[in-house]
KEKOLGU-79718 format. One record per residue (C-alpha): x, y, z; residue number from 0; residue in three letters. Coordinates in Angstrom, 1 decimal. Each point is the difference from the previous one (the first is absolute). Example, Ala and Ser with C-alpha at 12.3 -4.5 7.8 and 13.67 -1.06 7.14 Angstrom:
2
[node [12.3 -4.5 7.8] 0 'ALA'] [node [1.4 3.4 -0.7] 1 'SER'] 
REM end
This chain:
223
[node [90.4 25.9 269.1] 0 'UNK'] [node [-1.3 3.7 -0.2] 1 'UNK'] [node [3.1 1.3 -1.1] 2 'UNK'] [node [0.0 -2.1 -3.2] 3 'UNK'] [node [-2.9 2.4 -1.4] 4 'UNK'] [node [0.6 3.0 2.2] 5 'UNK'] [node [3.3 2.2 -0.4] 6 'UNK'] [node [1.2 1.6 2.9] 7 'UNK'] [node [-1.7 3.2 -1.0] 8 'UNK'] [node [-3.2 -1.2 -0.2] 9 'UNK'] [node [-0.1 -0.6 -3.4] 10 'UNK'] [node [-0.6 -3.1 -2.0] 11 'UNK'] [node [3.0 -2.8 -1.7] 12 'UNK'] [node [-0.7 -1.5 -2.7] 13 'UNK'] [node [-1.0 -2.6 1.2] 14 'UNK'] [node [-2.7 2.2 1.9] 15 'UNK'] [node [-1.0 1.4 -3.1] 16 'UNK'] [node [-0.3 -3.6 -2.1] 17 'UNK'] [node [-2.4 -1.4 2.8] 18 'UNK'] [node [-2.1 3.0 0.6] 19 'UNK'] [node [-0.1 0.3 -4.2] 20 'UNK'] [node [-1.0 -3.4 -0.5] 21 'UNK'] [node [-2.8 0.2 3.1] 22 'UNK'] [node [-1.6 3.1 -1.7] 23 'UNK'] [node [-0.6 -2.0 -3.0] 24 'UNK'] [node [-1.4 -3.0 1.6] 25 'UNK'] [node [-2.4 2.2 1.9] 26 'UNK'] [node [-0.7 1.7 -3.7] 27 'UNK'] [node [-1.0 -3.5 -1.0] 28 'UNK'] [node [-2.4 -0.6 3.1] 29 'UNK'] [node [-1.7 3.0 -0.1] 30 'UNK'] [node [-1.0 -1.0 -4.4] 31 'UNK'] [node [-0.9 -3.2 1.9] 32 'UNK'] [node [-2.4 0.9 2.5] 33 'UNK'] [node [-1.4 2.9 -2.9] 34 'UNK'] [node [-0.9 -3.2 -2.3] 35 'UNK'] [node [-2.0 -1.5 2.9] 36 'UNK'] [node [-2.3 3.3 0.3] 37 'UNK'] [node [-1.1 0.0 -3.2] 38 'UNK'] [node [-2.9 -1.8 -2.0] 39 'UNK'] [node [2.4 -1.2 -2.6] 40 'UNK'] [node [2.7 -2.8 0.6] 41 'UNK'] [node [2.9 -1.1 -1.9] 42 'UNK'] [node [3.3 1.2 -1.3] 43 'UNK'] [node [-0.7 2.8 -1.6] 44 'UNK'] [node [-2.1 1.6 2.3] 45 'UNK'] [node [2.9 -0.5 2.5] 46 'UNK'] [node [2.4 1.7 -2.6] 47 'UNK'] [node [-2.0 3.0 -0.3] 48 'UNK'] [node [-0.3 0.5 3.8] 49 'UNK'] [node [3.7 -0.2 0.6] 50 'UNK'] [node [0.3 2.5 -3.0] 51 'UNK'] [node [-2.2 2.5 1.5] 52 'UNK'] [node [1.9 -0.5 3.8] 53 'UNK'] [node [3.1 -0.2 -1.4] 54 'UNK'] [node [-0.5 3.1 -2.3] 55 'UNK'] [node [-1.5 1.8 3.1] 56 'UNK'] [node [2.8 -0.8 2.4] 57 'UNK'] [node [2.5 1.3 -2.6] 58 'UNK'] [node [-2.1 3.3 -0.2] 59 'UNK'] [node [0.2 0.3 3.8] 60 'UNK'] [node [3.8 -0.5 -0.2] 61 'UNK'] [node [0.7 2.3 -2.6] 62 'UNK'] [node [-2.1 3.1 1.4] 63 'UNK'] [node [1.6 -1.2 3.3] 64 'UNK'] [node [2.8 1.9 -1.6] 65 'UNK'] [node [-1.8 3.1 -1.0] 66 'UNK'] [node [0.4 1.6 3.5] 67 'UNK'] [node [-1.9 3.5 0.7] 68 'UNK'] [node [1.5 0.4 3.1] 69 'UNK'] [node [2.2 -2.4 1.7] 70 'UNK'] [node [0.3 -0.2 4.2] 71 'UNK'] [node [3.7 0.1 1.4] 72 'UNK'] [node [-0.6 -3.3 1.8] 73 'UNK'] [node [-1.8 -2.2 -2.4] 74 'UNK'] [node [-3.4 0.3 -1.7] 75 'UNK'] [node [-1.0 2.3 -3.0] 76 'UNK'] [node [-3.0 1.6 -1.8] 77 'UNK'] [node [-0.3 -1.9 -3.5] 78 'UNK'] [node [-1.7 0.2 -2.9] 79 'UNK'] [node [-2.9 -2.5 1.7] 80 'UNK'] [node [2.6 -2.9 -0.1] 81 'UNK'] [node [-2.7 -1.2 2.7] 82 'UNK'] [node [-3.0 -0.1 -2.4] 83 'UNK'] [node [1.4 -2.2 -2.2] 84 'UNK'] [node [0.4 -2.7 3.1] 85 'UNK'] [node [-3.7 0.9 1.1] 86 'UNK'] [node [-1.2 -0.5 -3.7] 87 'UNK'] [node [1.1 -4.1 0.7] 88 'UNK'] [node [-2.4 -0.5 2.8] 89 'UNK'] [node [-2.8 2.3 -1.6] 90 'UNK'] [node [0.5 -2.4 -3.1] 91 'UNK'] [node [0.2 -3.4 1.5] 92 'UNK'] [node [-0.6 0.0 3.4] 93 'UNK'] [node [1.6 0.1 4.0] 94 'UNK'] [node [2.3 -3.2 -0.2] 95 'UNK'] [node [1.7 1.1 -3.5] 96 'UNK'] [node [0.2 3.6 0.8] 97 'UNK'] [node [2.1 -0.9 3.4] 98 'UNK'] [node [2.4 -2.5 -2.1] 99 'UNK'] [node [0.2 2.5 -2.7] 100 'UNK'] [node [1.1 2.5 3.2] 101 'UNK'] [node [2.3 -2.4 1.2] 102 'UNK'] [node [1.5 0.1 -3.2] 103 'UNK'] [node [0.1 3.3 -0.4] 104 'UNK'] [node [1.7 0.5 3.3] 105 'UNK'] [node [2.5 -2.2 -1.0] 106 'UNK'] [node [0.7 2.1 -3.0] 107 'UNK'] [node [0.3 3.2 2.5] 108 'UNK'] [node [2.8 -1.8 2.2] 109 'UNK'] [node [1.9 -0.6 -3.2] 110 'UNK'] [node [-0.2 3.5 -0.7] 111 'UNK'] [node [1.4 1.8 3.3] 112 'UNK'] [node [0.6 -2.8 2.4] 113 'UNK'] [node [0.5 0.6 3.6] 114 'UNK'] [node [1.0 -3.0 2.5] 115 'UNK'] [node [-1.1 0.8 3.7] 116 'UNK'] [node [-1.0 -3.1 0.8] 117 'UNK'] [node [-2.5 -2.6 -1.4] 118 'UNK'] [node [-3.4 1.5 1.8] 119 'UNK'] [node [0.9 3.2 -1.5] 120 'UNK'] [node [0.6 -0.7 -4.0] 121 'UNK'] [node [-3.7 -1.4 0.7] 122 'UNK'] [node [-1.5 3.1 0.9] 123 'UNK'] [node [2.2 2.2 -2.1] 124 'UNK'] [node [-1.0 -2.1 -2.9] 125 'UNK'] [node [-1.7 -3.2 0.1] 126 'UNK'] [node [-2.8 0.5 2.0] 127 'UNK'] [node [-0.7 3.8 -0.9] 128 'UNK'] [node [-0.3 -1.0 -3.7] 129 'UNK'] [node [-1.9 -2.9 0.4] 130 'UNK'] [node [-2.5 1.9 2.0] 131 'UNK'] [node [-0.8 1.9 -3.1] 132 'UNK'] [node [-2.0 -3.1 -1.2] 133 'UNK'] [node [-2.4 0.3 2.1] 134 'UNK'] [node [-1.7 2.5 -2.3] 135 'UNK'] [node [-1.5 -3.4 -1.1] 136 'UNK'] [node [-2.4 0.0 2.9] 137 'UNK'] [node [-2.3 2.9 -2.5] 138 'UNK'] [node [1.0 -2.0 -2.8] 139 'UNK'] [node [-4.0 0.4 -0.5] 140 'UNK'] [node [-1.3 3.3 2.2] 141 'UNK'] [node [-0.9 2.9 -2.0] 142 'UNK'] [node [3.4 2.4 -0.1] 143 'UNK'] [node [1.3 -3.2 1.1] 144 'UNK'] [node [3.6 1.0 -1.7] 145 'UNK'] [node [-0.2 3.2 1.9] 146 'UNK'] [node [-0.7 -1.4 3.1] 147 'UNK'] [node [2.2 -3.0 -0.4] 148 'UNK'] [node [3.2 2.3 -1.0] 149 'UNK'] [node [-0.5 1.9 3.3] 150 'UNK'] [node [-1.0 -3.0 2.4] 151 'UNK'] [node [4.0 -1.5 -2.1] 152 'UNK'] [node [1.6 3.4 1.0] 153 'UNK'] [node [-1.1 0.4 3.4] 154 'UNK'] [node [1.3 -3.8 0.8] 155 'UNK'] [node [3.5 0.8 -1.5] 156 'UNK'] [node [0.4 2.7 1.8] 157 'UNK'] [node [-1.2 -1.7 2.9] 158 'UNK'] [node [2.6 -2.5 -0.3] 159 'UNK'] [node [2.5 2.3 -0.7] 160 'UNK'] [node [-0.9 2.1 3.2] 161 'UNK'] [node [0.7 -3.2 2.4] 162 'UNK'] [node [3.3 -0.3 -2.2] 163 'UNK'] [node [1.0 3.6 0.9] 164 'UNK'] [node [-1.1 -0.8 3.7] 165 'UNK'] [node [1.9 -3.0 0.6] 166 'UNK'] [node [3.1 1.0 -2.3] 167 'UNK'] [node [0.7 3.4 -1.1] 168 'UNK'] [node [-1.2 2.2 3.2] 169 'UNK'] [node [3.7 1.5 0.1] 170 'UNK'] [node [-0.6 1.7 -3.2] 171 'UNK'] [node [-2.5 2.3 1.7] 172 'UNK'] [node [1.2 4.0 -0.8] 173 'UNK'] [node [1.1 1.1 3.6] 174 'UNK'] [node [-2.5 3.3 -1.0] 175 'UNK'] [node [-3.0 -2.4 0.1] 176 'UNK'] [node [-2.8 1.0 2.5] 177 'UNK'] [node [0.9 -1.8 3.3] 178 'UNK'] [node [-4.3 -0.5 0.6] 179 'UNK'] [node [0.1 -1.6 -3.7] 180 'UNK'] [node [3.0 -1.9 -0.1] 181 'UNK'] [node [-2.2 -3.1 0.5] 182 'UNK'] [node [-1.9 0.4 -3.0] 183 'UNK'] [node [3.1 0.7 -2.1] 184 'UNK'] [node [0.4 -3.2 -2.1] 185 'UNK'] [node [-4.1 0.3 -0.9] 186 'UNK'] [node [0.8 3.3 -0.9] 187 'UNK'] [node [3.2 -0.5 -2.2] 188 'UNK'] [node [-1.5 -3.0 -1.6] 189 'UNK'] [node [-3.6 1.4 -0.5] 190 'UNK'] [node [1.9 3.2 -1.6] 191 'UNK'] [node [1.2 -1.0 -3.2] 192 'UNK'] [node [-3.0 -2.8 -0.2] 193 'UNK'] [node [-2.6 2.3 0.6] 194 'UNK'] [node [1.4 2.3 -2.5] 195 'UNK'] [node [0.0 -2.6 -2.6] 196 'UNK'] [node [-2.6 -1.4 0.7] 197 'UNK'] [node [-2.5 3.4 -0.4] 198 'UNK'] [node [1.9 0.3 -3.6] 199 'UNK'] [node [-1.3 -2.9 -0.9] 200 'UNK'] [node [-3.5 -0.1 1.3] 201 'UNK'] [node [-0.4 3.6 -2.3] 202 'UNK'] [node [1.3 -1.7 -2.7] 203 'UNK'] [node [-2.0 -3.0 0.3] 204 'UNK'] [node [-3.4 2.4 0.6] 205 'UNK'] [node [0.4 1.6 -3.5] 206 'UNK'] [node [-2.5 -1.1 -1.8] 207 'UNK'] [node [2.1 -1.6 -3.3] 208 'UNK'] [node [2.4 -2.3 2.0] 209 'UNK'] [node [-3.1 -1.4 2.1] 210 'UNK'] [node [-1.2 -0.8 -3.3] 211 'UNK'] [node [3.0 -1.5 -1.1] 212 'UNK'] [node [0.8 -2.0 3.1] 213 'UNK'] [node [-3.1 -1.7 -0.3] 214 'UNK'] [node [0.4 -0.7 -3.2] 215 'UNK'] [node [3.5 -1.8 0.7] 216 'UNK'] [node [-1.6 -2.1 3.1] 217 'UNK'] [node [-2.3 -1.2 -2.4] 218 'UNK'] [node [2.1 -1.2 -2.7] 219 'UNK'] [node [2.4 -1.3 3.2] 220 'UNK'] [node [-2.2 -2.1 1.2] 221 'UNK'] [node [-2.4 -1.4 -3.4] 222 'UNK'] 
REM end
């Protein structure tokens, strides 16, 4: 059964590809669901707007996924804050739609470079890592909340991508890596290009202009 959406490489079929397509859209859906439930306004068209706004944020995130700074020979990249964009859902509408917009997201991130170790792994390559950036929702109203959401998201990627690296890709370690450190290796791959990104972002978020204008979108997000 796992070979009809695995190829022997470790790719995807097309078959693969169809289900894990069609599953990224249904989680798309869910997370405009649960978005219409946190606000003060019901009906259509406030759901409408709400899967606009995650919709048009996941598509950001994808696109700047592709604007790479610097990209790690292993997998993982510094972005143009791809991440932010996935943050933004939680800060806008809260925990539950941030993590389904994540899980969505992650999705999208399998379709574009999928690898096939085994099932556990595409979850904390992808799935799991990129949900976990939803959790930015929990200072969905703490002052700097999208600051302090954004990191809490990035240190729980990497965190799942860490126990990825230690269950999956330890054989990939450079044979000139500290013997005393060799432990820490996958924190310190994963944390690398994170980290990087992640201070990037938080500079650009601290000028004073795009805090002013990121408020202003949460705002009309969430009216």
């Amino acid at each position: 059964m796992f070979q009809f959406f695995v190829t022997e490489e470790g790719g995807l079929t097309g078959a693969g590809y169809g289900i894990f397509a069609a599953a990224g859209a249904v989680l798309l859906i869910l997370a405009a669901i649960l978005a219409s439930k946190t606000g003060k306004k019901r009906g259509k068209t406030m759901m409408a707007k709400e899967l606009v706004f995650c919709a048009a944020a996941i598509a950001l995130a994808f696109l700047t996924s592709y604007i790479r700074i610097m990209k790690m020979p292993w997998g993982g990249s510094v972005t143009l804050c791809s991440m932010l964009f996935v943050c933004l859902i939680g800060y806008w509408y809260g925990v539950k739609t941030g993590i389904m917009a994540g899980l969505a997201y992650g999705v999208l991130q399998f379709l574009q470079e999928p690898y096939v170790l085994s099932g556990f792994q595409v979850c904390c390559d992808y799935i799991f890592a990129f949900a976990a950036l939803g959790l930015s929702g929990l200072f969905m109203n703490a002052k700097n909340g999208l600051v302090k959401g954004y990191l809490l998201g990035a240190l729980m990627r990497g965190a799942f991508h860490a126990l990825g690296g230690y269950l999956y890709w330890m054989e990939y370690m450079p044979e000139n890596f500290p013997k005393a450190l060799e432990k820490l290796y996958p924190v310190a791959y994963n944390y690398s290009y994170i980290g990087a990104e992640a201070v990037i972002t938080v500079v650009i978020l601290g000028l004073p202009a795009v805090k002013s204008a990121m408020e202003r979108v949460r705002r009309f997000a969430r009216e």
